[in-house]
C-alpha positions as CSV (number, residue, x, y, z in Angstrom):
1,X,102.8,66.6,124.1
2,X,105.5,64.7,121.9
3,X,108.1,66.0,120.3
4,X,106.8,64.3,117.0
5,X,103.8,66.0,118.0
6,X,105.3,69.6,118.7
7,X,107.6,69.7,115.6
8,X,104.3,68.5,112.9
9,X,103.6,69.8,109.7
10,X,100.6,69.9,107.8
11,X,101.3,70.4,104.0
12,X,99.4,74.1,102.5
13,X,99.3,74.9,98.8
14,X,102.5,74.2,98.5
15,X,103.9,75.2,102.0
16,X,103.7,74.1,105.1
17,X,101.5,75.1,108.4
18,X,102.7,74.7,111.7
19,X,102.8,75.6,115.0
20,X,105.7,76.5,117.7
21,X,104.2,75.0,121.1
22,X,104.9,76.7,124.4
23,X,107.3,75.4,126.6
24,X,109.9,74.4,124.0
25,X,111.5,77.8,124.9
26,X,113.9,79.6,126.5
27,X,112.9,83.3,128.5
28,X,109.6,83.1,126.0
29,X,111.2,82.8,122.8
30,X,111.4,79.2,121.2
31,X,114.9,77.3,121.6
32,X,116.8,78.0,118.2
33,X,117.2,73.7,117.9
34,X,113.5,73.6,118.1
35,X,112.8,75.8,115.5
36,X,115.0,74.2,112.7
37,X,113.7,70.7,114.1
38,X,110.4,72.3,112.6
39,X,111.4,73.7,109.6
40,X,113.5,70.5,108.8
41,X,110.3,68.4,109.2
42,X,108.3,71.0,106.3
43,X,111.9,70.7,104.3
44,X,112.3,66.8,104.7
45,X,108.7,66.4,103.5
46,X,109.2,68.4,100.3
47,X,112.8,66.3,99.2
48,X,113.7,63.1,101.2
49,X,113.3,61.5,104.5
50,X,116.9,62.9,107.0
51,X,118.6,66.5,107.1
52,X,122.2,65.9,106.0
53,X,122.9,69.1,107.1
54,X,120.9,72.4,107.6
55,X,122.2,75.7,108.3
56,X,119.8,78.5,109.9
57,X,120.0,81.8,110.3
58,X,117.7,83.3,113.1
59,X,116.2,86.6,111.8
60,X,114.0,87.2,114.7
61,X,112.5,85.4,117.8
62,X,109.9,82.5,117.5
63,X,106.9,83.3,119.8
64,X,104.2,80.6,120.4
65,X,101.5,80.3,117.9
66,X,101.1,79.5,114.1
67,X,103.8,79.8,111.2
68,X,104.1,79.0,107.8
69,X,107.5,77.2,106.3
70,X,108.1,77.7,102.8
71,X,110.6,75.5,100.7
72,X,112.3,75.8,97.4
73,X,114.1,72.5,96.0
74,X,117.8,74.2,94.6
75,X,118.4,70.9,93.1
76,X,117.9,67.3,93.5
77,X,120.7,64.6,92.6
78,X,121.4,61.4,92.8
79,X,122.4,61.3,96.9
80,X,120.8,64.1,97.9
81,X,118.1,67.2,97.3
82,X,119.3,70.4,98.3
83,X,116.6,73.1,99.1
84,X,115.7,76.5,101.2
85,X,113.5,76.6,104.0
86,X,111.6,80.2,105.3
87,X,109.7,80.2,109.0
88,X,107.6,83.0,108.9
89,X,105.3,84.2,111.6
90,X,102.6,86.1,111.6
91,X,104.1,89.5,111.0
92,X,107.7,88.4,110.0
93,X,110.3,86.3,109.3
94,X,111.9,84.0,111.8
95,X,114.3,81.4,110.3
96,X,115.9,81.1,107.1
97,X,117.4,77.9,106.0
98,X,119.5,75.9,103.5
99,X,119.7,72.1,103.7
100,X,121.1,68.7,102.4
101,X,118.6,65.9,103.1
102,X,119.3,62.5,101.7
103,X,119.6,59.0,103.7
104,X,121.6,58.6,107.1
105,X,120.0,55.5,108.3
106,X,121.6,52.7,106.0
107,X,124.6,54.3,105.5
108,X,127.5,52.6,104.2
109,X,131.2,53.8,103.8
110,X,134.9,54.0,105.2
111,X,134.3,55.2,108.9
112,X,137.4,57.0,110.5
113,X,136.6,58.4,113.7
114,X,139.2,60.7,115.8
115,X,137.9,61.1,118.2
116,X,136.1,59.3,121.4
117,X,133.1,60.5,123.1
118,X,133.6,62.2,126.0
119,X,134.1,60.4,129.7
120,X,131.4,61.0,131.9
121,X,129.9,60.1,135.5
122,X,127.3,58.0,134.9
123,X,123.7,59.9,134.2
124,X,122.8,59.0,138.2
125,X,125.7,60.8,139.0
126,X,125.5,63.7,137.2
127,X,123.4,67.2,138.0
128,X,119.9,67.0,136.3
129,X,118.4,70.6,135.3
130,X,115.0,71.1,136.0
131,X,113.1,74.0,134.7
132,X,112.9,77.3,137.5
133,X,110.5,79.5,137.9
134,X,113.2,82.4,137.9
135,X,113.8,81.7,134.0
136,X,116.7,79.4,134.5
137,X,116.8,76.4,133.8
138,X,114.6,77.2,131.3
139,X,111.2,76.0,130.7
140,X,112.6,73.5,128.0
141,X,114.2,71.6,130.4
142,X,110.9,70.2,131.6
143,X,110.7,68.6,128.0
144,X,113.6,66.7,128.3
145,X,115.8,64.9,130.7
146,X,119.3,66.3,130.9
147,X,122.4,65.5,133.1
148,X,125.1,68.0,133.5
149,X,128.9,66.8,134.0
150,X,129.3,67.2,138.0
151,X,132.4,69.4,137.2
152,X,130.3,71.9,134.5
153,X,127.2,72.6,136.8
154,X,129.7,74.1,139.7
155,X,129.3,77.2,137.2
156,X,125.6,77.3,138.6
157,X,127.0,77.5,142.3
158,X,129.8,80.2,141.2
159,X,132.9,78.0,140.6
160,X,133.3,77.8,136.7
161,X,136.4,75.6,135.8
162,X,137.3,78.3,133.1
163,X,136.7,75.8,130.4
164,X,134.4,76.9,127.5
165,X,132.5,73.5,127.7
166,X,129.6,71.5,128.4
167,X,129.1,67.9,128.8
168,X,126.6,66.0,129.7
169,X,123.4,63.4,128.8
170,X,120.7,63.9,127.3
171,X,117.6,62.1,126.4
172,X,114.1,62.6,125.9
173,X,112.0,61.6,129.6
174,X,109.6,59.4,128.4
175,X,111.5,57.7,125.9
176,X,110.4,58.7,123.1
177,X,112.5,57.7,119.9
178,X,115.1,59.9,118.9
179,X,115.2,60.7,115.2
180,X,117.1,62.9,112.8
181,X,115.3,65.7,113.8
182,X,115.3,65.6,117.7
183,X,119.3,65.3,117.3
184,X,118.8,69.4,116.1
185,X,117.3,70.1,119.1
186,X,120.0,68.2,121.1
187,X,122.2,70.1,119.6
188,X,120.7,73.5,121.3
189,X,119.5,72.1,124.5
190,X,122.6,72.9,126.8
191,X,123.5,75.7,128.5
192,X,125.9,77.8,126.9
193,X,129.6,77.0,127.0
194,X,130.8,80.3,128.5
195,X,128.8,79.6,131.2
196,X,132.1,78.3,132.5
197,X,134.2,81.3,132.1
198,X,134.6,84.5,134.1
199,X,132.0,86.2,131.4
200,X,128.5,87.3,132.8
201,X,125.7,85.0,132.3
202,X,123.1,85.8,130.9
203,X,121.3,85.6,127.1
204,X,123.9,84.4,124.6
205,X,121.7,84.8,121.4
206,X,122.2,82.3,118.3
207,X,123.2,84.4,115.1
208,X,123.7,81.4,113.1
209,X,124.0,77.3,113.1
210,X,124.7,74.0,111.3
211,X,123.7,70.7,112.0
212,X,125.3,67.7,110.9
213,X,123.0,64.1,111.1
214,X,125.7,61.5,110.3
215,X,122.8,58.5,111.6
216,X,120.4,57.6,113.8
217,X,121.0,56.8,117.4
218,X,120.6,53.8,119.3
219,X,117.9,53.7,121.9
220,X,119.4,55.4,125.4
221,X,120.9,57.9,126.4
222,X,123.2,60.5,124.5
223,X,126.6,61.5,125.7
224,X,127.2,65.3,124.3
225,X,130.3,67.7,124.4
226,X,130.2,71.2,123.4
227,X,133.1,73.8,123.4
228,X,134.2,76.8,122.8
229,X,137.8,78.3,121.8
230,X,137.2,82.0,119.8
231,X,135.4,84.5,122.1
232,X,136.3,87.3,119.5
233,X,134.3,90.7,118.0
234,X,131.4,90.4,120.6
235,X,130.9,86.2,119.0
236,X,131.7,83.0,120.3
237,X,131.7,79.6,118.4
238,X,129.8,76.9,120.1
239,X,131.0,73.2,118.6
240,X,128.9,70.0,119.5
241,X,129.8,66.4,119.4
242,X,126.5,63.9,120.2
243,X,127.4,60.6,120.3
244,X,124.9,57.5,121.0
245,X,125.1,54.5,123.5
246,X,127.1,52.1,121.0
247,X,129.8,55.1,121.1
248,X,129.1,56.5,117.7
249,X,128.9,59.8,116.2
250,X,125.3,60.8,115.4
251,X,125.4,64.7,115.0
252,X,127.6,67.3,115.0
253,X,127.2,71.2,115.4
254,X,128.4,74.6,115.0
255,X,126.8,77.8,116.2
256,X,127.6,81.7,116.1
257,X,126.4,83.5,118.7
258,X,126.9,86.8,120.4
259,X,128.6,87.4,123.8
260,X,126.6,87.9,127.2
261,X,126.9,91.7,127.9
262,X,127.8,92.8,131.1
């Protein structure tokens, strides 16, 4: 099954049905980038084609099975419609989300970057994570087709560098285009960022997260960079950089979660 396929919509009296397909999860609960790729598809259909930007907050996990998505346009301008967004499951709610959507395809403007994407091995050279049947890699890996820096993926043999960050590429397996909304899930496919520290791994749940779309790849692969720098209060941020084969900036993230517990 596509992604297209596993993120659809079907409009409801005025909602949205849907479905959240196994195997787009992590430990039996749907990846958090899935599940506001889903609700951004029920949101885009209501106000205009691209999420700008989306925040979500995760009220409880997202089993397999149907949902319904419920929107509510806040207001619509010139640029862009703002609205809210509610995943709810069969007995409660799941996500709850506000958004920007608008155009970021044909895009024009003053572009200052500071920033370059990060250096990399080349994807052949870098550690590919397949899905285990011990629960990690998870089985979303087997959905897409991600390369680890060689330097980040010695955390999985015990020799973290004791930098909060991943790098790495990342791109679908069959190449299926990459839109606005497969960019959200990106943005939540690696593994987490502490990984690389002396902290236990284990769960590191997602309290809260933004996406930014700022335009839509080029074919190929993505080069990524997440980091880390707070680990504060039991919470860690998590910021994300997704750049496309040309070298430009096509999403960027921001997640709170909580800290693994020993």
């Amino acid at each position: 099954m596509s992604f297209a396929q596993a993120t659809a919509v079907t409009p409801d009296n005025g909602a949205f049905n849907a479905e959240i397909h196994p195997g787009w999860d992590i430990g039996g609960n749907a990846n958090g980038g899935y599940l506001i790729a889903l609700a951004a598809r029920a949101m885009s259909a209501a106000s205009r084609p691209h999420p700008v930007s989306v925040t979500a907050h995760y009220l409880s996990p997202g089993r397999p099975g149907p949902v319904n998505i419920s929107t509510q346009v806040v207001k619509t301008g010139r640029t862009f419609t703002t609205l809210r967004g509610t995943v709810m499951g069969p007995e409660k709610p799941i996500l709850e989300l506000l958004g920007c959507f608008g155009e970021v395809e044909n895009v024009d403007g003053t572009v200052l970057v500071d920033a370059e994407p990060p250096a990399m091995p080349p994807p052949d050279e870098c550690f590919k994570l397949e899905p285990s049947e011990r629960g990690f890699p998870p089985p979303l890996m087997g959905k897409l087709d991600v390369r680890m820096h060689p330097e980040d993926a010695a955390a999985f043999e015990g020799r973290p560098t004791g930098q909060p960050q991943t790098r790495g590429w990342i791109r679908f397996p069959d190449d299926e285009p990459v839109d606005a909304f497969a960019l959200m899930l990106f943005a939540d496919a690696f593994p987490p960022t502490i990984f690389n520290t002396e902290l236990p791994i284990g769960w590191v749940p997602t309290v809260e997260m933004t996406t930014q779309i700022r335009g839509i790849p080029e074919p190929g692969w993505l080069r990524c960079r997440f980091s880390t720098r707070f680990i504060t209060g039991g919470v860690l941020e998590e910021d994300g950089e997704i750049w496309d084969e040309s070298g430009r900036l096509v999403a960027l993230s921001r997640q709170l979660a909580l800290t693994p517990r020993g």
